[in-house]
N, C-alpha and C positions, 0 to 999 in steps of 0.2 A: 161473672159472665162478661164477655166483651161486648161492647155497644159498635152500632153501625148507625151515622147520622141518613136516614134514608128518606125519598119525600116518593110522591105517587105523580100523576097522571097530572094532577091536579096542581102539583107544587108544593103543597102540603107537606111537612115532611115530620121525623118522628126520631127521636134516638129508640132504637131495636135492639134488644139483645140475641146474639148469636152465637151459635155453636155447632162443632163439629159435625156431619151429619153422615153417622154412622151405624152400620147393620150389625144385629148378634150373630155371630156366629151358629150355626146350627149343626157344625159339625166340628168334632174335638178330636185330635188323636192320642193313643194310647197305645203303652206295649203289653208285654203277655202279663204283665203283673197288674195291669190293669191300673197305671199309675198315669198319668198325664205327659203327652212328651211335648219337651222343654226346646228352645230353640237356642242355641251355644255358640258364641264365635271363638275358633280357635284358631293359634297361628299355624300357614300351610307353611311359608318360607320366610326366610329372614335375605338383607342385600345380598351376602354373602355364600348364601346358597343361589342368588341367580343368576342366571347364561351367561350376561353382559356382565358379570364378577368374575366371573368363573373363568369366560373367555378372556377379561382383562390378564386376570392372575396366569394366563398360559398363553402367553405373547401375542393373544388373535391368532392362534391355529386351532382350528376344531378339531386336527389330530390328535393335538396333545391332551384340550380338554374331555376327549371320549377315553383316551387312556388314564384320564383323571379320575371321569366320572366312575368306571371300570375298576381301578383301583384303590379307589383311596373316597368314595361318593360324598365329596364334594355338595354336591345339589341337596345332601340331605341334614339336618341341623339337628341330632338325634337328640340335644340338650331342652330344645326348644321346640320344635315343631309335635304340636300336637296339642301344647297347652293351654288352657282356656284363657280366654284374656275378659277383663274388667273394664273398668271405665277406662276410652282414653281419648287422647287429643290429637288433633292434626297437625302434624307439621311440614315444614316447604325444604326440599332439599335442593341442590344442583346436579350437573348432567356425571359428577362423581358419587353421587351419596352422601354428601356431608351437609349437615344442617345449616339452614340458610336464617338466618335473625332479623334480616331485614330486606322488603321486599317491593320490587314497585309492581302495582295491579294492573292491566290492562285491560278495556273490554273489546272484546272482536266483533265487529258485524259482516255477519256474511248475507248473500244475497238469496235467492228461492232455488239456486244453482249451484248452490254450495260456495259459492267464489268470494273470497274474504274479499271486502269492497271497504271497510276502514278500520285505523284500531284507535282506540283512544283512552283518556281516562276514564273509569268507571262513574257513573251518572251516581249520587247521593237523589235518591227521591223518597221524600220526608211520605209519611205515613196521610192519608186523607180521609178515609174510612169517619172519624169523628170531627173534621173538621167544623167551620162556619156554614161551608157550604155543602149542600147533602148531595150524594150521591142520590140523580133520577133517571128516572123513566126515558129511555132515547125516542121512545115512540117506531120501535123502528120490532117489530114482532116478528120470529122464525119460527116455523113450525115446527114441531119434536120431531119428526122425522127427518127434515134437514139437516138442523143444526147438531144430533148425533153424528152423521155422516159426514160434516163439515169442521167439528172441532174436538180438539181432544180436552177432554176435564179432566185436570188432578187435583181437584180436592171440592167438596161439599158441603155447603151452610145451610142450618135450619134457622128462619126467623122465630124468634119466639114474641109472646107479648108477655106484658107485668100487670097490667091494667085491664080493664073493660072499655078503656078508648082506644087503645095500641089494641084491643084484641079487633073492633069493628074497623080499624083500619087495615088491618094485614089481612082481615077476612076476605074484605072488599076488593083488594089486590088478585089476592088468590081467586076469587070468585071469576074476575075479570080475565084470568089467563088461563085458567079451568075452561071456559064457553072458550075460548077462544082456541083451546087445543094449540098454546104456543109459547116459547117464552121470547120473557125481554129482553133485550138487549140495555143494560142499566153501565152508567158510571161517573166518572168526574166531570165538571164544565157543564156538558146540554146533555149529557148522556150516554155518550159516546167516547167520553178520555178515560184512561186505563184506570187501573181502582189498585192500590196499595195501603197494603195490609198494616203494616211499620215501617217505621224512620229506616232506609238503606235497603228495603226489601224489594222484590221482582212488582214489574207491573200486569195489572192481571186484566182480562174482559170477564164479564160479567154477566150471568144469562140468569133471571127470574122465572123459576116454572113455581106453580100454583096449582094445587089438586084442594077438591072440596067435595064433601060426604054429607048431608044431611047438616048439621049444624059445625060442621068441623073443619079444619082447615090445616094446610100444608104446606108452606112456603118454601122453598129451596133456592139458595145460589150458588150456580154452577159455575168453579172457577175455571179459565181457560187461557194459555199463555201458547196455545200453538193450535195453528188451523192448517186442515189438509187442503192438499193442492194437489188437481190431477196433472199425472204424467204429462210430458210434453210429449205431441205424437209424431212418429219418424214420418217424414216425407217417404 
C-alpha cells in the first residue's frame, strides 16, 4: 500500500496509507451464451491505409485517389485489419511516418483562451506525497456543492488507517468535514501547492471530503488538475 505523509489542522501529521477509490460494478454484460463480454483492441487501419498515404501515393489528386479507392481499396489492409493486438508500446514518428529514435519534449502553456502564451522544456517535479514535509490542511473549505460544479476529479483516494492512533486521527478529520458538509482544500508548502504523486508526474489539487456513520469513517481525496470557467459574456 502506498503511504501519504499527511498532517491535520493541527500540524500534526501521520504517514497514511492510500488506495485507489473504487466502486463494484453492479452491472456485467453478456451474450446469448451467457458468457461474460470481454473488451478487445483490435487494429482499424495501418499508415498505409490512410487518406494522407493514400493521397501521397496518388500525386494529391483526390480524383485519382477515389479511382484508387474504387478500384484497387487501398484504404483497406485485408492482411491486418481486424486483428486483435497484445501488449504494445508507443512510438514517435515524423510528418512522413517513419520512426523517430530520438526526440526533444516540449511543454505548451496555453492561456483560459486557448492562446499558446509559451512553450518550453518540460518541468521534472520530484514526487512529494511522502516527503519531510506533509501535505496539510490549507484551511481554506468548499462546499460539496460548489466545488462539484467548479472542478473536474480524475481519480479518487481512500485514506486508510493501520493502527488505533492513525485510526482516531483520520476519524477526527473526517468528523470535522462531515459537520461541516465540505471539503479541504489540502497540499504542498501551507496547503495550497500542487501535490505530486511520483518523480516526473502531473501536479495535482487536492480536495478532502469526510463522511461519518455512528463509529465509522470515510476519507476520500479528490484529485483535480482542471477547474471550470464560466463562458465569457458577449457584449
Amino acid at each position: 500500500m502506498r503511504k501519504i505523509n499527511i498532517a491535520n489542522e493541527k500540524g500534526r501529521n501521520a504517514e497514511i496509507g492510500f488506495l485507489p477509490f473504487t466502486q463494484t460494478k453492479s452491472v456485467s454484460y453478456v451474450d446469448q451464451q451467457n458468457k461474460t463480454v470481454e473488451n478487445k483492441k483490435i487494429i482499424k487501419a495501418t499508415i498505409e491505409s490512410s487518406y494522407s498515404h493514400i493521397l501521397k501515393e496518388n500525386g494529391a489528386d483526390p480524383a485519382k485517389v477515389a479511382d484508387a479507392i474504387i478500384n484497387h481499396n487501398p484504404e483497406i489492409d485485408l492482411e491486418l485489419v481486424g486483428k486483435f493486438i497484445g501488449k504494445t508500446s508507443r512510438v514517435f514518428i515524423d510528418s512522413s511516418a517513419n520512426l523517430v529514435y530520438s526526440i526533444n519534449k516540449t511543454e505548451k502553456v496555453f492561456n483560459n483562451k486557448g492562446e499558446l502564451t509559451a512553450e518550453r522544456e518540460p518541468r521534472h517535479l520530484p514526487a512529494n506525497i511522502i516527503s519531510d514535509i506533509p501535505i496539510k490542511w490549507s484551511g481554506k473549505l468548499f462546499k460539496k456543492e460548489d466545488v462539484y460544479n467548479k472542478f473536474v476529479f480524475v481519480r479518487k483516494y481512500q485514506l486508510q488507517h493501520d493502527s488505533g492512533l492513525t485510526f482516531d486521527f483520520l476519524f477526527d478529520m473526517a468528523k470535522k468535514l462531515h459537520d461541516a458538509n465540505s471539503l479541504m482544500l489540502m497540499g504542498s508548502g501551507n496547503g495550497t501547492g500542487p501535490i505530486v504523486f511520483q518523480d516526473g508526474g502531473k501536479p495535482f489539487r487536492a480536495f478532502l471530503e469526510g463522511r461519518v456513520k455512528d463509529d465509522q469513517y470515510l476519507l476520500i481525496l479528490h484529485i483535480s488538475n482542471l477547474e471550470l470557467k464560466p463562458l465569457p459574456k458577449n457584449d
